[in-house]
N, C-alpha and C positions, 0 to 999 in steps of 0.2 A: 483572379489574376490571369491574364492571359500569355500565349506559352511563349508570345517572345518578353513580356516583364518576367518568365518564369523563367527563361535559360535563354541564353544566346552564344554562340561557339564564336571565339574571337581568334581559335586556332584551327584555321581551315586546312590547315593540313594536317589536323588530327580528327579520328569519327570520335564523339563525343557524346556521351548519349548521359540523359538523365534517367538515373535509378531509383527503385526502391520504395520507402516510404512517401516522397515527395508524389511520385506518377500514382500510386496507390491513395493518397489524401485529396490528390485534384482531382480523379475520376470522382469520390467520395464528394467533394465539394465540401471539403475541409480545408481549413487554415494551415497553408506549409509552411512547415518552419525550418525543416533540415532540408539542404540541399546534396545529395548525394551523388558524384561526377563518376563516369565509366569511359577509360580509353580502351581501347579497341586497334590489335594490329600495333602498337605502339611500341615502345624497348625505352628504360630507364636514362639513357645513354641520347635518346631524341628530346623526352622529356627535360632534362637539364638542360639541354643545348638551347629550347624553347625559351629557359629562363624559370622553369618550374621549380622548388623547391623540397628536395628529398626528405620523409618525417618517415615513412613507416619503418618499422622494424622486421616483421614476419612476414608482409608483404609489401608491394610496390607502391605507395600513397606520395602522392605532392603537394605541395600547397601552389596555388594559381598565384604567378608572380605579381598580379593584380591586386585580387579580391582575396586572394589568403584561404578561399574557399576547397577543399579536400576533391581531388584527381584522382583513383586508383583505376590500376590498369587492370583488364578483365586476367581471371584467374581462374584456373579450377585447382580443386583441393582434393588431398585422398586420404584420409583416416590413418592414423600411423600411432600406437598407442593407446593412453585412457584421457577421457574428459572432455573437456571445451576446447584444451589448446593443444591437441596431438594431431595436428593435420601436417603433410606436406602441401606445400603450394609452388604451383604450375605457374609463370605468367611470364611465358614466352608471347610473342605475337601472333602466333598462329592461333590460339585462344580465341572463339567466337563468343561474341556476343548472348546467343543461347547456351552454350556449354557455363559462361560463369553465371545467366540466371537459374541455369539446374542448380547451381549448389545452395540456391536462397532454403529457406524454411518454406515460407507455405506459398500457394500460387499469387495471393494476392500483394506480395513483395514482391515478384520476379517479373514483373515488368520492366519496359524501360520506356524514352521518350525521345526524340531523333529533336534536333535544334527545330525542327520545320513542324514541330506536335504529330506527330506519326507513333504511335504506341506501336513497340513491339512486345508480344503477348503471345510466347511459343508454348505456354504452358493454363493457357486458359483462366487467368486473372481475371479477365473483366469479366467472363463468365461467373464468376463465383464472387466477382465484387456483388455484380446483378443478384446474386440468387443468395446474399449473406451467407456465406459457407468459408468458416477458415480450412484452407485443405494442404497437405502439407505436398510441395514438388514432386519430390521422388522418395527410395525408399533410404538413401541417405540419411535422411532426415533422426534418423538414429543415431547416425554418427555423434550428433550432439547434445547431449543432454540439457544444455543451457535451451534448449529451444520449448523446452515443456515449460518453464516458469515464461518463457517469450510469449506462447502460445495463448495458456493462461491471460495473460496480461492483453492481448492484444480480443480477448473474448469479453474482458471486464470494459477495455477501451471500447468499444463496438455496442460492449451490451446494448444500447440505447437505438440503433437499427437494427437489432434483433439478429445478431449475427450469431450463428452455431458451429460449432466443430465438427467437421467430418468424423462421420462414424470408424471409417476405418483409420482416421488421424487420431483420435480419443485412443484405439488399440496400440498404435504406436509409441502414443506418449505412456500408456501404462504398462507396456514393455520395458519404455526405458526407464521407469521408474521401479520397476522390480529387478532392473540390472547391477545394482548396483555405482550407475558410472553417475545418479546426483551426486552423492559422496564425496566425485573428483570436484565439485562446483566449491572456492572459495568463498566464504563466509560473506565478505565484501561483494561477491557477487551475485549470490542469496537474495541479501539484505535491499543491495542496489534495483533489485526486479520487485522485489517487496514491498520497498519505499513508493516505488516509481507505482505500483497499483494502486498503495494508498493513494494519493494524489486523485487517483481517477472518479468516475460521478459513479458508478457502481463496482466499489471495491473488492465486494461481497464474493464477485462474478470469478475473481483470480480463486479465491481461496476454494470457493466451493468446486471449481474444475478439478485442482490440485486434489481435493480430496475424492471426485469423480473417478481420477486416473492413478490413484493412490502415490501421488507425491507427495501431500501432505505425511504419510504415515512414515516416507526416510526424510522427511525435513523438519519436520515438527511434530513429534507422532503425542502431543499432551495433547495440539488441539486436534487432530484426529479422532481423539481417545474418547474426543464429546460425543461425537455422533455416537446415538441408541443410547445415551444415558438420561432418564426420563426425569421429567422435575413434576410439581404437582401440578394436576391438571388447572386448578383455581387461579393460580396465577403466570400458568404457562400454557395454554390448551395448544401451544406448540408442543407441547413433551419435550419433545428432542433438547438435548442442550447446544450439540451442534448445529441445527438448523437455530435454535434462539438465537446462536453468536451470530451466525451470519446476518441474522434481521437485526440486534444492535450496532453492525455494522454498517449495515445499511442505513439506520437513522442517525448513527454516531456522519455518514457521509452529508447527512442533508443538514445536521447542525451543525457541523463546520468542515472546515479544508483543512485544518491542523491536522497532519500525520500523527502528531502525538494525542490526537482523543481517539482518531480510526484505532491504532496502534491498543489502545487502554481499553478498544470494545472488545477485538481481539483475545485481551487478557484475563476479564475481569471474570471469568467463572471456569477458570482450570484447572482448580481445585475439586470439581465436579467428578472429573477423572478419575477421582482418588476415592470415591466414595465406595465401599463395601457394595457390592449392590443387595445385601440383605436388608440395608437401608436406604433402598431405594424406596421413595422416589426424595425421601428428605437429602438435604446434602448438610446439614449441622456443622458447623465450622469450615465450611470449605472457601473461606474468604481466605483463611489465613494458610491452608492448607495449599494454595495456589503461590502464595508469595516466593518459595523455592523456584517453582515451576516456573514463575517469570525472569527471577534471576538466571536460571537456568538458561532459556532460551536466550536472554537478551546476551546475555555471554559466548555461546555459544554465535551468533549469529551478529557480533558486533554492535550493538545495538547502540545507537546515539543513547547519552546519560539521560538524557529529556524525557527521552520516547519513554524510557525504563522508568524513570522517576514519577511522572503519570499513573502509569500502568501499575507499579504497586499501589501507590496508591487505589485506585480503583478499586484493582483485585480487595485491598483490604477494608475500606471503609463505604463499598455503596453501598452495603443494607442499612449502614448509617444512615444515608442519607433519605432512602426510602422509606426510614419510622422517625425521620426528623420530627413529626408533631408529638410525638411518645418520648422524648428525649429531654431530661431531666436539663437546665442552663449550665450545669458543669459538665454534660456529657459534650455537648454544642462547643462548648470552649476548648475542652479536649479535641475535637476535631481541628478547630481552627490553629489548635496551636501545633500537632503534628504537624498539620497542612502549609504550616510557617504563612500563615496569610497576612501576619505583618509584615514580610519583605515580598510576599511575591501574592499580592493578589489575583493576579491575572491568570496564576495556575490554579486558582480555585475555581475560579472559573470553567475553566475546562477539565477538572474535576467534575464539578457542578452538569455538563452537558454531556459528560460520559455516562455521570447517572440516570440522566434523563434520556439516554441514549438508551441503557438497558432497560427501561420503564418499558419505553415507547416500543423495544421491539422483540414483542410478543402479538401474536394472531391475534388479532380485534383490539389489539390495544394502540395501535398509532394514531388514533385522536384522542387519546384519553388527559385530561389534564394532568399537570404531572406543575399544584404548587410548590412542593419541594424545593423548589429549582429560588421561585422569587422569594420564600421565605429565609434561605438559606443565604441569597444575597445581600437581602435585608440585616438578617444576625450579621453578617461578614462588615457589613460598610456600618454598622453602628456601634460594633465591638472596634473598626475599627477607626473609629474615630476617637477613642479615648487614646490618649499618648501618656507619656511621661512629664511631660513640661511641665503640666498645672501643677501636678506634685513636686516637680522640683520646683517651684517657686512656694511651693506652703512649706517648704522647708525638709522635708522627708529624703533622708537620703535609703543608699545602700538594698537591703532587705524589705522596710517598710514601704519604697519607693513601688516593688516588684508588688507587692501583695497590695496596695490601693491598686495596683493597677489591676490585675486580679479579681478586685471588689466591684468596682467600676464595671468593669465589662459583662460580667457576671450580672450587675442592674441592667445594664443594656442590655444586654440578652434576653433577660425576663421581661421588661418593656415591651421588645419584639411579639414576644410570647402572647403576653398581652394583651397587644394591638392584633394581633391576626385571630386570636380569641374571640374579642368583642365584634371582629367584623366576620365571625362564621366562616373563615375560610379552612380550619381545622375541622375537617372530620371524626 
């Protein structure tokens, strides 16, 4: 996109500059999606008279009587209180242009972009765009604690041009993370930086910073709690439980984009936490011993019912699914019926890729087959293909309706069994 498709100043008696994420994605030669407006020298009182329309609340924001597109006037802010939202805000017009990019987070947001494509870069952005370095402006950067899950998040967005934290910005964010002021972070707020990492191509990249800089341990200290809790070497030569979560996280990222199977890698062994470590490295029941622990978080941290209703699952039923071939046609039906896979199949499915998630990520194990996955589909679409109809047309009501049906499926299932039998694909 070129910078006049990318901005054009239609109010030439206002300096107008483009900020932020926008100037920072085009240098990148990324896809812009937000467009973010900065006036300069301006007063609320010209901006209306323009025909701009007033929205912000805590500070000065318009919408462009045009395009509906967001205006705010440059500002600086001074720390007044606890949290994300204890600032006083400045946005007289004497306010320059570098004074409201000092207050950005890191240097690689505090650019800006003049209508004529002119970067101004008082803080050395393109520098550290060049050299993949997230570096935080100034020593503000304290002031807000929402900026360590930003950070985070803007590390796992990057991963993929190998972008890293400034060493003395990792100090910073582990300061503010033993301060106390995550705490003051709403749960919505949490969740929203959370969500929004799911989504990205290496999710992994947030959670494991957080726990770099010890925010994981005030924001969700169960999965903290994994790291250095060893599983057996045979089928984890990763040890670690918390470096294993991260790597199901990882492969839960490449078999799908649904937050709720990212969300369900996250979950599924937090019951690990809770193991005596005199039994280490076994964790014996800790599928079920985790099921608290995810209520827990997801309550605490608002959690969409989806995301949570996955996620138990998971936590309680993947070693099911990884001795599927050892599993008796009544255990198989059991599952399927928990799983309620006659009205929602499609969350078995993503059951189904969460476990193949946890298979897959373990050291040397990401190409490893994992039938589980098709034999399970198989039992699923041919269990569920038996209904109620046939039998209600042979005449069976009430209870014996329930139990053919019961009988039925249970044949299907062994059939399944059967067939994957005679073609050797059971180990």
């Amino acid at each position: 996109m070129s910078d006049k498709a990318l901005f054009k100043n239609d109010f030439p008696e206002l300096n107008v500059y483009l900020v932020g994420g926008a100037v920072r994605d085009k240098l990148l030669d990324r896809q812009v999606k937000d467009l973010d407006f900065l006036v300069v020298g301006s007063t609320p009182a010209q901006m209306i008279d323009l025909g701009f329309i007033p929205v912000g609340k805590d500070f000065p924001v318009f919408l462009h009587p045009k395009t509906k597109q967001e205006y705010a006037l440059a500002r600086t802010e001074r720390k007044q209180g606890h949290g994300y939202t204890g600032f006083v805000c400045d946005a007289s017009p004497t306010v320059t242009i570098e004074e409201d990019l000092m207050r950005r987070d890191l240097t690689i947001n505090a650019m800006a972009m003049d209508d004529k494509g002119n970067i101004i870069d008082p803080y050395n952005g393109q520098s550290d765009l060049n050299n993949r370095i997230l570096r935080h402006v100034s020593d503000a950067f304290v002031e807000d604690p929402l900026r360590v899950l930003r950070v985070a998040r803007f590390a796992s967005r990057y991963a993929y041009l190998d972008f890293a934290i400034a060493d003395e910005t990792l100090t910073l964010m582990t300061q503010l993370s033993g301060s106390g002021e995550l705490q003051t972070l709403s749960a919505e707020r949490i969740w929203q930086e959370m969500q929004r990492s799911l989504t990205q191509e290496n999710p992994q990249v947030f959670f494991k910073v957080l726990y770099e800089c010890k925010a994981l341990l005030a924001l969700w200290p169960d999965l903290h709690n994994l790291w250095n809790v060893p599983n057996p070497a045979q089928w984890h030569p990763e040890i670690c439980s918390g470096i294993h979560t991260m790597m199901v996280l990882e492969q839960a990222a490449k078999l799908s984009d649904k937050t709720t199977v990212r969300f369900a890698a996250l979950c599924h062994d937090l019951g690990k936490g809770l193991t005596a470590q005199e039994k280490w490295p076994s964790h014996h029941g800790h599928e079920k011993a985790g099921l608290p622990l995810v209520e827990h978080i997801c309550k605490q941290l608002r959690v969409p019912n989806d995301h949570k209703l996955l996620a138990l699952y998971v936590c309680e039923f993947h070693l099911h699914i990884h001795k599927a071939f050892q599993l008796k046609a009544s255990t198989l039906l059991k599952v399927l019926n928990v799983l309620d896979v006659w009205r929602k199949p499609e969350l078995f499915e993503d059951f189904l890729l969460s476990c193949k998630a946890d298979f897959l990520g373990r050291l040397n194990f990401e190409n490893k087959p994992y039938p589980q996955f098709d034999f399970m589909m198989d039992v699923m679409n041919k269990a569920r293909s038996v209904n109620a109809k046939e039998f209600v047309e042979q005449g069976l009501k009430g209870n014996a309706i329930k139990e053919a049906l019961v009988r039925q499926r249970l044949s299907e299932i062994k059939l399944v069994i059967k067939k994957w039998e005679l073609e050797e694909q059971i180990d």
